[in-house]
C-alpha positions in Angstrom: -10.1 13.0 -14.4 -7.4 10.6 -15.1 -6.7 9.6 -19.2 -6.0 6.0 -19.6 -4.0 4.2 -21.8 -6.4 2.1 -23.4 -5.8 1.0 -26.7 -2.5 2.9 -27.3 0.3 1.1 -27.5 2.5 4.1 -29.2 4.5 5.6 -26.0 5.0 9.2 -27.8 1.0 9.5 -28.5 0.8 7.7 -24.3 2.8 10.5 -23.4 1.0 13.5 -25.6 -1.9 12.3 -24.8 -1.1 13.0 -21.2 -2.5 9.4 -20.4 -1.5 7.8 -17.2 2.0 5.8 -17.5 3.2 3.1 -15.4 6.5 4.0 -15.1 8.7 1.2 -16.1 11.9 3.1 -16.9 14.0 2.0 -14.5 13.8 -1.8 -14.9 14.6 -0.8 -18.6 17.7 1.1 -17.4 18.6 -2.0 -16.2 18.1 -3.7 -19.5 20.7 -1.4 -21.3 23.6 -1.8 -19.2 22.8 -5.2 -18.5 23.7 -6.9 -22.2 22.3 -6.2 -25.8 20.6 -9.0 -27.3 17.0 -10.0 -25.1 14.2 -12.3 -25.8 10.9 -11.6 -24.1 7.7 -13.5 -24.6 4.4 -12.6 -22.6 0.4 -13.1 -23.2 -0.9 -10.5 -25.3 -2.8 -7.2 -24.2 0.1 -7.7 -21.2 1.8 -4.5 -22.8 4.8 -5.8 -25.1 3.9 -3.4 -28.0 3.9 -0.5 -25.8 7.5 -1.4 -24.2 9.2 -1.9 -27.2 7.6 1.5 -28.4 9.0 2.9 -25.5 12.5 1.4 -26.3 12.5 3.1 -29.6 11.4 6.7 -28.6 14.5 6.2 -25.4 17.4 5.5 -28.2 16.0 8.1 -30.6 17.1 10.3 -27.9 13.4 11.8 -27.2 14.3 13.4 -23.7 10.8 15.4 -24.0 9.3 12.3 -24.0 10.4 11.1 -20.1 9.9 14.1 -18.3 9.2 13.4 -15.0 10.4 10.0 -15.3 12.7 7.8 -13.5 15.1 7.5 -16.3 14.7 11.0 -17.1 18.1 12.3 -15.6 19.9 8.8 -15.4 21.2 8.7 -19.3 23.4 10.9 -21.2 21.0 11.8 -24.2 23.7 13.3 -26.1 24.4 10.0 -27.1 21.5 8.4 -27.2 20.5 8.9 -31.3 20.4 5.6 -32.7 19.0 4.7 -35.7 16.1 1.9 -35.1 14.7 -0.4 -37.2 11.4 -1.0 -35.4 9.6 -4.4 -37.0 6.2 -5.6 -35.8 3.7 -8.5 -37.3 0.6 -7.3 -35.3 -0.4 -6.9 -38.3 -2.1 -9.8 -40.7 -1.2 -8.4 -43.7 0.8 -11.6 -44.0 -2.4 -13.8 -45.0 -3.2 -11.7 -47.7 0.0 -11.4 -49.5 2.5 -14.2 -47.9 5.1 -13.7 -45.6 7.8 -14.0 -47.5 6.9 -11.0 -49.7 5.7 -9.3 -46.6 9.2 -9.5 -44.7 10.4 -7.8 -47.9 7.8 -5.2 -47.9 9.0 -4.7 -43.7 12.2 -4.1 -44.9 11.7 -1.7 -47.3 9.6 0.4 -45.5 12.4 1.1 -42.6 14.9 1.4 -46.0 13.0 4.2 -47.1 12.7 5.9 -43.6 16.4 5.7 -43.4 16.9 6.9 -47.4 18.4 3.4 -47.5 18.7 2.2 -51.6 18.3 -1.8 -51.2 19.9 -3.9 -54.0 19.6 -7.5 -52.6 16.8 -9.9 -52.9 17.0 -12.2 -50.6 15.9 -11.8 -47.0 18.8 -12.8 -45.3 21.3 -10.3 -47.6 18.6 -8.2 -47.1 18.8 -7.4 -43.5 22.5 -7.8 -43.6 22.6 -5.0 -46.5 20.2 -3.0 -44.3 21.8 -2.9 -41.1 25.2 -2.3 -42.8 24.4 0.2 -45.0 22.5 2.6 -42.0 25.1 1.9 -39.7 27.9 3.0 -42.2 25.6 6.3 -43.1 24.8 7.4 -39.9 28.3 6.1 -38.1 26.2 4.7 -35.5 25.1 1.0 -34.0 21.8 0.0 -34.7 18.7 -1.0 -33.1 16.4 -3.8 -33.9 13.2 -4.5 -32.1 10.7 -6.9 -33.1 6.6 -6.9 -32.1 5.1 -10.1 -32.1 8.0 -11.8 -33.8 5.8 -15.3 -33.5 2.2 -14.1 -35.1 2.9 -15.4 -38.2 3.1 -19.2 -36.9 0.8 -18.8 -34.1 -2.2 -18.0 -36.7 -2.6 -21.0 -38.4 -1.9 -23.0 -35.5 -5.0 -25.7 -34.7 -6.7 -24.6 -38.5 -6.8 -26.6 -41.6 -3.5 -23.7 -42.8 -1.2 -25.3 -40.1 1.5 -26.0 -43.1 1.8 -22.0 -43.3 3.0 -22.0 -40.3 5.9 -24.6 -41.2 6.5 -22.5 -44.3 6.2 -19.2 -42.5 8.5 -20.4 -39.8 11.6 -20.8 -42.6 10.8 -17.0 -43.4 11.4 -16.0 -40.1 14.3 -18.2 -39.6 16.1 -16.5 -42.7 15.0 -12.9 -41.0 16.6 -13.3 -37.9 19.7 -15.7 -38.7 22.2 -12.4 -39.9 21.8 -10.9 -36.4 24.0 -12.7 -35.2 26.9 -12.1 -37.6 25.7 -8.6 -37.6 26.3 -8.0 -33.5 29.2 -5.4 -34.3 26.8 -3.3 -36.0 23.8 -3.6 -33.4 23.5 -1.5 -30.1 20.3 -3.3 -28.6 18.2 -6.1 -30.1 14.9 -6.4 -28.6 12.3 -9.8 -29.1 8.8 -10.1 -28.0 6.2 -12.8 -28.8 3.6 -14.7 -27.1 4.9 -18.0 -27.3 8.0 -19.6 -26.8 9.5 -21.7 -29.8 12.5 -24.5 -29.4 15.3 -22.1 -30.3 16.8 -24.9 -32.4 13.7 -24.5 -34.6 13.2 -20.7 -34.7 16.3 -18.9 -33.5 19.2 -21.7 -34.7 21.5 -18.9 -35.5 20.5 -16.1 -32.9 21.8 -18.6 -30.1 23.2 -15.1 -27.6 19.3 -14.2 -27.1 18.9 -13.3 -23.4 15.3 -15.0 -22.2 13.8 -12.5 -19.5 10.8 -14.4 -19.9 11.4 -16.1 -16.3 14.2 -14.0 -15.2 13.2 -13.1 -11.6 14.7 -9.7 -12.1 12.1 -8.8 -15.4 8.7 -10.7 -13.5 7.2 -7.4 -13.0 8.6 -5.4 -16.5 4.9 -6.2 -17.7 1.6 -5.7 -15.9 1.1 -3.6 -13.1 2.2 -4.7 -9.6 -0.5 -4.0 -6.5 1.9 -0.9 -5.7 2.0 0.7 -8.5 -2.1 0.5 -9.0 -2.1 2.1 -5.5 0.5 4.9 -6.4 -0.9 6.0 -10.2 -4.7 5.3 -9.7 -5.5 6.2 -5.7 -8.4 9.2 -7.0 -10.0 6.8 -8.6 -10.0 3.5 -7.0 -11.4 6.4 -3.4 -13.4 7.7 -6.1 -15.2 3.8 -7.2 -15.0 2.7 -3.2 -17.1 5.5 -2.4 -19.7 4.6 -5.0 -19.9 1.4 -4.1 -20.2 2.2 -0.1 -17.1 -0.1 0.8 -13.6 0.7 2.1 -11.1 1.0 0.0 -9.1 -1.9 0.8 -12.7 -3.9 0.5 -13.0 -2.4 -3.3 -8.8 -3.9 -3.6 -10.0 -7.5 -2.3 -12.4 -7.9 -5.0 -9.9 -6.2 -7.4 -7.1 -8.9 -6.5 -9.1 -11.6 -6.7 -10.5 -10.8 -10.0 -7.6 -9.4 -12.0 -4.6 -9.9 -9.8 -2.1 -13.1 -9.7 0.1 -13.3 -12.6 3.9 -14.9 -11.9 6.4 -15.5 -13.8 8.4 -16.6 -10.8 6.0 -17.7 -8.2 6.4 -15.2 -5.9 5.6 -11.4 -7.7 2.7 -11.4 -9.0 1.0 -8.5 -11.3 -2.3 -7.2 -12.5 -3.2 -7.7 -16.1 -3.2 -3.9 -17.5 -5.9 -4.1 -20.0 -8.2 -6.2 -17.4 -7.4 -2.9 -15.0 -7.4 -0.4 -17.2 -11.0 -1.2 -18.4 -12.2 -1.5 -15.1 -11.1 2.1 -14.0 -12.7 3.5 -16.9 -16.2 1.6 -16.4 -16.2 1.0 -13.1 -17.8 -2.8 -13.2 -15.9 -6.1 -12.5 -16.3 -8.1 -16.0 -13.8 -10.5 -17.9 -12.2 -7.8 -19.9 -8.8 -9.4 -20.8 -10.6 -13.0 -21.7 -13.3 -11.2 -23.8 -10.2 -10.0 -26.3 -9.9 -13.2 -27.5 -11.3 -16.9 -27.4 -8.9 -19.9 -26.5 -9.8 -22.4 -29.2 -7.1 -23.8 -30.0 -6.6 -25.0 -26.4 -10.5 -25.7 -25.8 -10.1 -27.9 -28.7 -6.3 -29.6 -27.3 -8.0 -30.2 -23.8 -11.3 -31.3 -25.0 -9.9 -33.8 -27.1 -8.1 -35.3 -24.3 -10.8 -34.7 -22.1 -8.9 -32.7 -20.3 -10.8 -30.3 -18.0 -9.7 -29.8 -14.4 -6.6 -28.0 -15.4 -5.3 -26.5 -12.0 -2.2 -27.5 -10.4 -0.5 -28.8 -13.1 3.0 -30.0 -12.4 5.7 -29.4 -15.5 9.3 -29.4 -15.8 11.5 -26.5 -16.5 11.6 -27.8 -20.5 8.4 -28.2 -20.9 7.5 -25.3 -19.4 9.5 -22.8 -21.9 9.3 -23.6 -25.8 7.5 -25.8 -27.9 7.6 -27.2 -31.6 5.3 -27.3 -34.2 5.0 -30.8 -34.2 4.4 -30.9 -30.9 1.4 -28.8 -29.0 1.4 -29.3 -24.8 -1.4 -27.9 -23.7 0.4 -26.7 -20.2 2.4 -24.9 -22.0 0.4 -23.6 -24.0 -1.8 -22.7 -21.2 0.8 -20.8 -19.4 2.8 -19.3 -22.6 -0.7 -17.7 -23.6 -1.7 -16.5 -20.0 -4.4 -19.0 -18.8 -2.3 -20.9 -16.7 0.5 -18.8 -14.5 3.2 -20.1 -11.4 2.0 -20.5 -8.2 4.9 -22.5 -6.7 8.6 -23.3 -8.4 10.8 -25.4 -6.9 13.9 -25.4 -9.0 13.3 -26.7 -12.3 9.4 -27.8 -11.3 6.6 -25.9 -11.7 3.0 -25.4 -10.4 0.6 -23.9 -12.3 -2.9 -22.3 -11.9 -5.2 -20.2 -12.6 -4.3 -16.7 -12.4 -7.4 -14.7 -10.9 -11.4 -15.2 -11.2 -11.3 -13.5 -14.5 -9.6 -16.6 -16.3 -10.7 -19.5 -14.0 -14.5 -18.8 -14.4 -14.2 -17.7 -18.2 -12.1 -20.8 -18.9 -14.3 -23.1 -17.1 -17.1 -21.4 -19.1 -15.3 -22.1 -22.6 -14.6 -25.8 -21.2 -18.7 -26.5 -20.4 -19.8 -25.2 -22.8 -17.2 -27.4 -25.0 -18.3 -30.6 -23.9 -22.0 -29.8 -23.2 -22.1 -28.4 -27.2 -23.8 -25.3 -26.5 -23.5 -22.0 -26.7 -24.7 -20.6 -23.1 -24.8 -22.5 -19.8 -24.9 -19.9 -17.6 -29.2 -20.3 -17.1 -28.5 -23.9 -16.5 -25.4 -23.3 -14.2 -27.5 -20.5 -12.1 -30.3 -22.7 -11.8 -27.8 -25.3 -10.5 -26.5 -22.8 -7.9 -29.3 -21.7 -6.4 -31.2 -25.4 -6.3 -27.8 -26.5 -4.4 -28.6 -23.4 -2.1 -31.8 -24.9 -1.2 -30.5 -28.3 -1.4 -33.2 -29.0 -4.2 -31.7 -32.1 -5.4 -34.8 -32.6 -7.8 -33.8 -29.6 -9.5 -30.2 -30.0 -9.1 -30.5 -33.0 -11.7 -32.7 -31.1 -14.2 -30.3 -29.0 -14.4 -27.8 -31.4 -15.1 -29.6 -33.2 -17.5 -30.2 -29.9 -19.1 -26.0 -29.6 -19.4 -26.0 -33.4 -20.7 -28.5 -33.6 -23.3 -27.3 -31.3 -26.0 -23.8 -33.3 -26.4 -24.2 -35.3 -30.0 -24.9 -39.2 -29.2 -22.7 -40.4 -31.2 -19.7 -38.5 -29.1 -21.3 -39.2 -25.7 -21.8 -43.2 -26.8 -17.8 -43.2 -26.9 -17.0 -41.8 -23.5 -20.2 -41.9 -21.4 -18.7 -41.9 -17.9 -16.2 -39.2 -19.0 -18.6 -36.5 -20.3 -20.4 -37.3 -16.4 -16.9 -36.2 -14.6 -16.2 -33.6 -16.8 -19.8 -31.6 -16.7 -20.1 -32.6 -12.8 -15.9 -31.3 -12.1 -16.7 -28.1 -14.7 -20.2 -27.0 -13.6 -19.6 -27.4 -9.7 -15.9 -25.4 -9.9 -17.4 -23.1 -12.0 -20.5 -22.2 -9.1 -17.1 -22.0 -6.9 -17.3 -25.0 -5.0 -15.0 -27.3 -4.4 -14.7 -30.0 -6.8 -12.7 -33.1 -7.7 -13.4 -35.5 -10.3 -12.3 -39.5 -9.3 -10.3 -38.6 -6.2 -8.6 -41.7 -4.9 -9.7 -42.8 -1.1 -8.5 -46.0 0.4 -10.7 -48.2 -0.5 -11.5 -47.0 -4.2 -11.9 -44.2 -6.6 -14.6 -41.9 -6.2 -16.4 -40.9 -9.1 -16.7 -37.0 -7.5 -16.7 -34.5 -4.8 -17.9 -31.8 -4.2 -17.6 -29.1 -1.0 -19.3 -26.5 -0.1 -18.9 -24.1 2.5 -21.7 -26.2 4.6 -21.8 -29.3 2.8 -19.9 -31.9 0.8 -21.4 -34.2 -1.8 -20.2 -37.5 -2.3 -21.1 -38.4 -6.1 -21.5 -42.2 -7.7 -22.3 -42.5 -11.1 -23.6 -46.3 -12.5 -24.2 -46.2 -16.2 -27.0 -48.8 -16.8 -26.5 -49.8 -13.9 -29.2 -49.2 -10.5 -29.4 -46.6 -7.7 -28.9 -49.5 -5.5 -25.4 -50.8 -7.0 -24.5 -47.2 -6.4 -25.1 -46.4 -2.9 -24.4 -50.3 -2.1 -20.7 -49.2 -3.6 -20.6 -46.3 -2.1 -21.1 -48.1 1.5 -19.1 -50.7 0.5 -16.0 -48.9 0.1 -16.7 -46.3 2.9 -16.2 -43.4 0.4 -17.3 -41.0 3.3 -14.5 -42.2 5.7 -11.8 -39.7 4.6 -14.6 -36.5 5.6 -15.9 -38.0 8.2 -13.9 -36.3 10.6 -15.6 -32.9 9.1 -17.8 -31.0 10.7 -19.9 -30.6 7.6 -23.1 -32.3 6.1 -22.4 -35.0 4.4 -24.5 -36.3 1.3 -24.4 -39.6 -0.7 -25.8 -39.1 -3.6 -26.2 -42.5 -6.7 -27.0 -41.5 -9.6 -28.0 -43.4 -12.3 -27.5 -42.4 -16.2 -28.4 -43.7 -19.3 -28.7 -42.4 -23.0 -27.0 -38.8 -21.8 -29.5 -38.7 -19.3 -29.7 -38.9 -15.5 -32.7 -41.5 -14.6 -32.7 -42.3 -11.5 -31.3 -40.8 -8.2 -30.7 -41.2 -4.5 -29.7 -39.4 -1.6 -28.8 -39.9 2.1 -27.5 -37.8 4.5 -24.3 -39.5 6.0 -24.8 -39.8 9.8 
């Protein structure tokens, strides 16, 4: 039986372990002869740790180590014994101690690997006395990678600490600013983070960094593309096809929906290792890559904005690839953390979406149960689904009111009609219908939509108001003219709300 990788991000202990590897080498071939000095930020549990791991055992020369490997025969090992400094914040040892002493500590610790005696105290000489004094010892250029190089500033984003990040941010900047005047000393330099600061902010001095982040070349260095899942993991995706009673390519349909879909360039697209890692060794479909971590600093951004159909989001090229503190998009967020990905690029514009089933119906989750205030909606959301099934509109508006009425009054009195869209939009995309909240028609806005694969659902809300103001507007402005060319059932359904509650209701079947 196949050993996977799961959990180890160490490439010597992936490779004594006998664990499957994704073989990557020869796009990092390409990185060496291709420049020295790279920048590459990703969403976590996407495999960065494991890369740069795998960086540091190549130019410490470990041939044993890529047997069997692409790269195995392509580089002259005699030369490759560099010393490397190998950095990493994964770690929050920071919180406890400050990340100014903390650097130190970092630096130290590869000092004493390398039976380097320090004498400087401040960061910046420090580095600079480090690199200097390993490369003169040894007589050969050095390598610096760097794990997670943004952790420090990303963990007190969106809390009460968000100060620390400003301070922590100086740290950082007095880490990496000697690079650069250290470049004759250095054989590779090697970034990775999760987000994507302004480099005038963060990396002011390191201004030869490389950005593969987007580089069409690079889109498929991380996560695993649909042919590679074929080529390493065939015995066992026959092996769960056969369980299941379903053909193989049936078992990769559900698999692509769920877990594929990730661009960096809108047109490759990759698997998200940890989401198909898990699901090899259990053998069920869940949320596995979501379920590593909750989003709430962004439920919070959109919430606040009321910001909840998120799909197809148009951004610029600037937008879409740093950030300041001072300054939180949520698209980029949303993309520069993995919830959001390209669909579509068009020069410097930008589409983006929702990656696969795992992240749009976990997201959509978060979101409703955000602006509902509760902890669970999945027993109201099933009841929903199945009362739509039987077109039960009766208990299609119990359940909505069961949604509506834990939200605190004194935030639904504020923005009544927008908590409607936003747990109609939510709930109905989240059943996998679909939904639109206020689509424009000709003759007006429409409060929602939603389709189905029989029906569509023409939705008018009147707050205080009567059912007969709502289907009398609804007539009025011959809402149902732009679907009435489908060959669908149309419904036109007022609804009346008051005090977070649906009241009153009415429906008739367009003919």
């Amino acid at each position: 039986m196949q050993r996977y990788s799961l959990g180890i991000q160490d490439f010597k202990e992936l490779r004594t372990l006998n664990c499957v590897y994704v073989d990557k080498t020869e796009q990092i071939y390409q990185l060496l002869g291709q420049g020295k000095t790279y920048f590459y930020s990703h969403p976590r549990r996407f495999g960065k740790s494991l890369l740069l791991s795998t960086f540091k055992y190549l130019f410490q020369g470990r041939k044993e180590l890529f047997e069997g490997l692409w790269i195995a025969d392509k580089v002259n090992w005699a030369e490759m014994n560099y010393p490397v400094l190998h950095f990493s914040f994964i770690q929050s040892g920071f919180r406890e101690i400050g990340l100014q002493r903390y650097i130190h500590n970092k630096i130290q610790e590869q000092a004493t690997i390398y039976g380097i005696i320090l004498t400087e105290t401040d960061i910046s000489a420090k580095i600079t006395e480090l690199v200097q004094k390993i490369h003169d010892k040894y007589q050969r250029k050095v390598v610096v990678l760097v794990d997670e190089y943004d952790k420090p500033i990303n963990e007190y984003l969106g809390t009460p600490e968000v100060a620390v990040a400003q301070e922590n941010k100086q740290w950082l900047r007095n880490f990496y600013s000697p690079l650069k005047e250290l470049d004759p000393y250095l054989r590779f330099v090697f970034i990775t983070g999760i987000a994507k600061f302004s480099k005038v902010s963060l990396f002011s001095d390191l201004n030869q960094l490389q950005d593969l982040t987007l580089h069409r070349e690079y889109a498929t260095l991380l996560g695993y593309t649909e042919q590679e899942i074929r080529h390493y993991f065939d015995e066992r995706l026959q092996e769960l096809a056969a369980e299941r009673q379903i053909s193989y390519e049936a078992l990769f349909a559900k698999m692509r929906l769920w877990y594929n879909g990730y661009s960096w360039n809108g047109k490759d697209k990759v698997y998200n290792p940890t989401s198909i890692l898990n699901f090899l060794s259990a053998g069920e479909f869940r949320n596995y890559w979501f379920e590593t971590g909750t989003p709430t600093l962004l439920i919070n951004l959109l919430s606040e904005d009321f910001t909840f159909n998120i799909e197809q989001m148009v951004v610029g090229a600037a937008q879409l690839s740093s950030f300041r503190l001072e300054q939180l998009p949520a698209p980029t967020l949303l993309f520069q953390t993995g919830y959001l990905t390209i669909v579509e690029q068009d020069d410097d514009t930008y589409v983006l979406d929702y990656p696969n089933q795992e992240v749009r119906d976990s997201m959509l989750q978060y979101l409703l149960a955000e602006y509902c205030h509760q902890l669970d909606v999945k027993p109201p959301v099933k009841a929903l689904f199945k009362a739509m099934q039987k077109l039960d509109f009766a208990q299609v508006i119990k359940s909505l009111n069961g949604l509506l009425g834990s939200i605190p009054y004194q935030l639904f009195a504020a923005n009544q009609e927008k908590y409607y869209h936003a747990v109609i939009f939510l709930t109905f995309r989240l059943l996998g219908y679909y939904a639109q909240a206020e689509p424009s028609v000709s003759e007006g806005r429409i409060d929602a939509v939603v389709e189905t694969a029989q029906h569509i659902f023409i939705w008018e809300f009147k707050v205080d108001g009567t059912v007969a103001e709502a289907m009398q507007q609804i007539h009025n402005r011959h809402y149902y003219q732009a679907y009435a060319g489908s060959s669908k059932a149309i419904y036109l359904i007022g609804v009346v709300c008051k005090d977070k509650k649906i009241t009153d209701y009415e429906v008739q079947q367009y003919q």
